[in-house]
N, C-alpha and C positions, 0 to 999 in steps of 0.2 A: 472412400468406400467403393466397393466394386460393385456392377448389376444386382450381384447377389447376395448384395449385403454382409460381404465378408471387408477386414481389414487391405486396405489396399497394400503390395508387397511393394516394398521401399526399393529401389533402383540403387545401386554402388559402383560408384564412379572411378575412375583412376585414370591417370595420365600418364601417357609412355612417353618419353624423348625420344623424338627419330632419329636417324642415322645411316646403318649400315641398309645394304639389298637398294632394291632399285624406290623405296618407301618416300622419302627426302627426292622435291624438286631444286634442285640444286641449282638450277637457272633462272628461276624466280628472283629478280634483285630484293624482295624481303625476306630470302634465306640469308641467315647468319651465321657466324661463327660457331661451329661443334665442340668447340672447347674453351672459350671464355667463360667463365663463371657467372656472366652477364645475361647469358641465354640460359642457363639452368636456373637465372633465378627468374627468370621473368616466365619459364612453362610454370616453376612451383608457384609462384603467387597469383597467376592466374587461375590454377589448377583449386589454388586456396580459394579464394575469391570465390570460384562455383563452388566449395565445399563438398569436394571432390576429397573419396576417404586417403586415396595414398597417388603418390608420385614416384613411377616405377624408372630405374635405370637398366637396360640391358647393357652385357660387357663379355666380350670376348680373350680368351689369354693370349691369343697372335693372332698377326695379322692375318687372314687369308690371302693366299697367291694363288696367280692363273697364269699359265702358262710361263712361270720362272718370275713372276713379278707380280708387286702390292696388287691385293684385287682394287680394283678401278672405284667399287663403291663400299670400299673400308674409310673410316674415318683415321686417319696417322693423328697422334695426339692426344688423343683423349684421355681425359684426369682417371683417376682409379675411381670405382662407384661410391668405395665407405666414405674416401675424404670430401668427394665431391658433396656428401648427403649431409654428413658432418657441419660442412659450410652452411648449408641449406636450414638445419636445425635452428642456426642465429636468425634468418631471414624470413620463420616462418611460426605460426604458432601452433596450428592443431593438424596439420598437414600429415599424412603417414610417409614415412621415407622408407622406397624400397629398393636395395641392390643386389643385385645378380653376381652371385659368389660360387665359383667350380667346387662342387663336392670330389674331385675326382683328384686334382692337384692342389689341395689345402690340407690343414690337420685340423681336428676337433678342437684344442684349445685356444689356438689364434683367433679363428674364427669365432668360436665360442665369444670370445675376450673384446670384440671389436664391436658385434652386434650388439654387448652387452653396454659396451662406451656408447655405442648411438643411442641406445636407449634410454639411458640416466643423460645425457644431454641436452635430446629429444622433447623428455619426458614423458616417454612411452609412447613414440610413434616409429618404433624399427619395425624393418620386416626383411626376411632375407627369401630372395628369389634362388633359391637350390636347382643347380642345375649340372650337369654329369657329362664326360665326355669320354671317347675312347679309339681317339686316331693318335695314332705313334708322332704326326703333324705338329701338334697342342703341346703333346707330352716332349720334343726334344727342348722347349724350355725348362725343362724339370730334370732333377736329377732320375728319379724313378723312370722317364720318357715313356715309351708304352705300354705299360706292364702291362694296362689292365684289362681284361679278354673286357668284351663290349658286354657280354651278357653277364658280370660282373657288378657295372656298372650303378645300378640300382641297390644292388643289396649291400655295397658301401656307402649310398648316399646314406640309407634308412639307417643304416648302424653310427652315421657321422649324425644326423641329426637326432638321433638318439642318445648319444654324448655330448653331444651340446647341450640339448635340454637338462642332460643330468649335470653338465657343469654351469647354468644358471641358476639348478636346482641348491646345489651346494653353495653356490656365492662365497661370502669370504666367509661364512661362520664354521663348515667345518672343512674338511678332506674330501676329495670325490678320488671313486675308484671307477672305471669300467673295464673291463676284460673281453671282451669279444674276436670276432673272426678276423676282422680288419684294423683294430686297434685295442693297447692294450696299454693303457694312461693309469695314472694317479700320480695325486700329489696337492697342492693349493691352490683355489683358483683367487685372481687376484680382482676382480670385480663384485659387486655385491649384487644381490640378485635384481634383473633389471625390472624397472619400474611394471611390464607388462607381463613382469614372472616370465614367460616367455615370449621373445619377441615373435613378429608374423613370420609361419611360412608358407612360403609361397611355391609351386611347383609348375615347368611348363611342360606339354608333353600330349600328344592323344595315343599314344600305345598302348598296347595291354599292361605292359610292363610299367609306365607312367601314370598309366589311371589307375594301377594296385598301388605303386607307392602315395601318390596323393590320397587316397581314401585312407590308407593306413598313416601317413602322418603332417600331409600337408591342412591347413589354416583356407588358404585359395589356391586353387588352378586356372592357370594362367592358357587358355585353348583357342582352337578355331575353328568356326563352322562357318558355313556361308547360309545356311538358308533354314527357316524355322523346324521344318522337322528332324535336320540332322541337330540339330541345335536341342530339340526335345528325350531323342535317340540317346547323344551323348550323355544330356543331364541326367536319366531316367537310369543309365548304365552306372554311371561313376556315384550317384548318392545311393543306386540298389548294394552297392560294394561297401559301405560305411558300416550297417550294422555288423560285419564280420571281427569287428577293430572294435563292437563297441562304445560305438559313432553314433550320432544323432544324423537327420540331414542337414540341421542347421549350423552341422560345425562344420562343415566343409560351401566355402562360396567356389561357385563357378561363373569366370569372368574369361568371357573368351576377347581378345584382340580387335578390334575393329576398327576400320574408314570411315569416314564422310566426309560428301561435299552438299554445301547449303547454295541455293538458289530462292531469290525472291518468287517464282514459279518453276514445275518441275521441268519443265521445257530449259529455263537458265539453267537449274541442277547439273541434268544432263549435258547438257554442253559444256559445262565448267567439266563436269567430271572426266570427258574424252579428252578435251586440252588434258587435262595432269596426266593422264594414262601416256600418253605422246607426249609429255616433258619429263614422265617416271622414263620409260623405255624408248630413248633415243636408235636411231640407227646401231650405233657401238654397242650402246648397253645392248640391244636385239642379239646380235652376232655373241656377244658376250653369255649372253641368257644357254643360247645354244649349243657354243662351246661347251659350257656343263653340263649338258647332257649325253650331245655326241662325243664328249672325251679326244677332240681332235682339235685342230687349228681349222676354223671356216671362214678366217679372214677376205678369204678371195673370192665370197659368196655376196652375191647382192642382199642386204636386208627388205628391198622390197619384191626382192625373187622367191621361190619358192623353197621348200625345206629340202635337204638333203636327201636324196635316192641312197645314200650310204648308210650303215646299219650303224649304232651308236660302238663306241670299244670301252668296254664294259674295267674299271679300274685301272684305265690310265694316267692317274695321276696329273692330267691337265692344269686341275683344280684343286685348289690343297686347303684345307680346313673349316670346307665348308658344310654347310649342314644337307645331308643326301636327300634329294628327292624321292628316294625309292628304286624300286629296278629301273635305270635307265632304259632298257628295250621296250619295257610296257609304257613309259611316260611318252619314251617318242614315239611309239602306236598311236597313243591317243593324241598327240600331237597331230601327227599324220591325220588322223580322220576328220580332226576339227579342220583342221587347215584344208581339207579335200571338201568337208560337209560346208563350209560357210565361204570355200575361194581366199582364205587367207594368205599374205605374206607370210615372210619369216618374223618380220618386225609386231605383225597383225597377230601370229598367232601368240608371241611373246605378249604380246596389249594383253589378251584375250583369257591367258591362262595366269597371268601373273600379278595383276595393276589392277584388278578391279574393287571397284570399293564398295564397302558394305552395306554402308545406309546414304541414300541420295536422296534428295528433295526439296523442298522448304520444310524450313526450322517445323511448322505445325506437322508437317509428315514425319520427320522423321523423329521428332520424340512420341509419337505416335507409336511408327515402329520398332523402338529401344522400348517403349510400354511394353508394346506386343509382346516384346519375345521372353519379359521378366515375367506379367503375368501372366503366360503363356506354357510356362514350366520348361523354357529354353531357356536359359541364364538366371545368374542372381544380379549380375551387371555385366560391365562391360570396362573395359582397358582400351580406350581410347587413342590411337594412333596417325597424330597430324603428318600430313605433307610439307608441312613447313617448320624452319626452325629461326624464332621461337614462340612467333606471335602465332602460329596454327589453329593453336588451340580458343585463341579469344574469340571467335565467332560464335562458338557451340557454349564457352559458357554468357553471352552476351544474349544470345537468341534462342538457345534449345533450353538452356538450364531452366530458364523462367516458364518456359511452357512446363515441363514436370514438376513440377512446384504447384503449377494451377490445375494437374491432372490427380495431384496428391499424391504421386509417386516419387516424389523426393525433397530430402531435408529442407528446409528454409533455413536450416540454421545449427550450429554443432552442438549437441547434447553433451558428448565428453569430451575427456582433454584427449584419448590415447586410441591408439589406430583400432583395437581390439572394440573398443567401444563405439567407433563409426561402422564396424562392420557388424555387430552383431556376436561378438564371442564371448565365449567363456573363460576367464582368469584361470588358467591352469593351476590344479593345486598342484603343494609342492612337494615333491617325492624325495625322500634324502636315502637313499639305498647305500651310501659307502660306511 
């Protein structure tokens, strides 16, 4: 119970697997393997063990390149998200499994058909992280390559997971037809409808355009804020946009992204946290940071010297398939000013704007402030994101998890078997429209 004598709000946990960006310390000797099957299981039973509702996989369709070659912090190898989850299903029991699948290069019935297989073997812990892309980069592995204008983008996700839902809706007992803008299917679908009627979705995105389509048909949003009021700002936005759909505010969670480092005093915190910042962004990776922005070769720049007196070259292709910062000339502005306002390097400012983590302290602070921010009306949880792969994650369910347990803001223990049910959702009824 809270001060005021209301229901205390339950905290929802999830685990990310690190990887790509400068996230993963790589020089740590307890970083492992990014594609043995061994580290994926050992984040998920961890992840289980704190009773944590789902275990999310991010996944890209090519690699990024900088300057004519593999980006430096792509992972080469890595298994596909469904078969990877698939595996995980045998190795786990109430766990949610969740993969990041392109709405933009997929079709509605495969997908359909895949998330519906995780689910019946699962036993209703799918969830699919929907996510949308629109550089011709992505698309030359695809037949279609870049058709699709960026501002497109969205109104084929919403129409793909629209036909999805209706082809879990049909399952094998009758026909599904759908006819729309972007796709125009019928025929038999060959899975029966999955255990969760429909599996999770999950949306990432803070855009205008990303927080209409989550309020209109994602399950979680996947975001990022750094500090409690932006954190209140966003919340206050994206569930004011639900009744429009409909919507309750309790059918849409928002789970934004987050760091930590734990110290036995906040004075350790701190210090452990600036080591990771300076073993996330090396000298290279610094110089490398930069390159994406100023759109040039700045190899011949000292990382501990200062920023470039040159103006950024705005879509030069330096960097290829990565996700935009924004207007490059206003990011290096504010680059510039930090770097002039506090005397930073180039390395320092990259530390500065890019590595910092979100919740620091001892274990009692900082589930303190992951409290904060749920009872607070800034989040429903949190998506969890370790510096290491794969043991990262054991400390916070070792030493934070039991403090929210003794604050009564989270589970001691699973209620249901199915991911719907660890979050708080409603059974979608089912709509047979063909």
């Amino acid at each position: 119970m809270t001060s005021t004598g209301k229901q205390r709000k339950q905290i929802h946990l999830a685990a990310h697997f690190p990887g790509v960006n400068n996230t993963t310390v790589w020089a740590d000797p307890r970083s492992k393997s990014q594609i043995d099957f061994s580290s994926f299981e050992h984040l998920a039973r961890t992840a289980e063990r704190g009773l944590f509702d789902f275990f999310f996989l991010a996944e890209g369709l090519r690699l990024r390149e900088h300057k004519g070659r593999i980006h430096d912090l792509d992972v080469v190898g890595r298994p596909e998200s469904i078969t990877v989850l698939n595996a995980l299903a045998a190795v786990t029991d109430r766990l949610g499994l969740a993969a990041t699948v392109n709405a933009t290069f997929n079709e509605p019935y495969e997908i359909a058909r895949r998330f519906a297989s995780l689910d019946h073997l699962s036993g209703g812990r799918a969830a699919w992280n929907v996510v949308t892309s629109s550089d011709a980069f992505t698309g030359e592995n695809f037949r279609r390559g870049g058709f699709l204008d960026r501002a497109d983008r969205y109104t084929r996700a919403a129409e793909f997971v629209e036909a999805a839902r209706e082809l879990w809706d049909a399952g094998t007992e009758r026909p599904f037809a759908h006819h729309g803008r972007h796709f125009s299917i019928d025929g038999d679908f060959g899975v029966p409808r999955p255990p969760q009627g429909h599996p999770v979705v999950i949306q990432a995105g803070d855009s205008a355009e990303g927080r209409e389509f989550a309020a209109s048909a994602a399950d979680v949003i996947f975001t990022r804020h750094g500090t409690l009021e932006a954190g209140r700002d966003f919340y206050a936005d994206v569930k004011a946009r639900l009744a429009a759909y409909g919507r309750e505010p309790d059918d849409l969670k928002i789970m934004p992204g987050v760091t930590f480092v734990l110290g036995d005093t906040a004075a350790e915190a701190q210090e452990k946290a600036a080591e990771i910042r300076r073993q996330q962004v090396s000298p290279q990776n610094a110089l490398l940071a930069l390159e994406q922005i100023w759109g040039v070769d700045l190899s011949s720049y000292d990382p501990d010297g200062p920023l470039p007196d040159i103006d950024p070259v705005v879509g030069s292709g330096l960097s290829q398939g990565r996700t935009h910062r924004g207007d490059v000339l206003e990011v290096a502005e504010k680059w510039r000013e930090l770097s002039r306002a506090k005397g930073l390097s180039i390395r320092q400012t990259v530390i500065e704007t890019t590595s910092r983590q979100s919740f620091i302290g001892t274990p009692g602070t900082v589930a303190a402030e992951l409290d904060a921010f749920v009872q607070g009306g800034a989040a429903d949880g949190f998506i969890l994101v370790p510096h290491l792969t794969p043991g990262g994650l054991d400390e916070f369910v070792d030493r934070v998890v039991p403090l929210l347990q003794e604050r009564g803001a989270f589970r001691t223990e699973y209620t249901g078997t199915t991911l719907r049910s660890h979050l708080g959702l409603r059974t979608p009824e089912r709509t047979l429209t063909a």
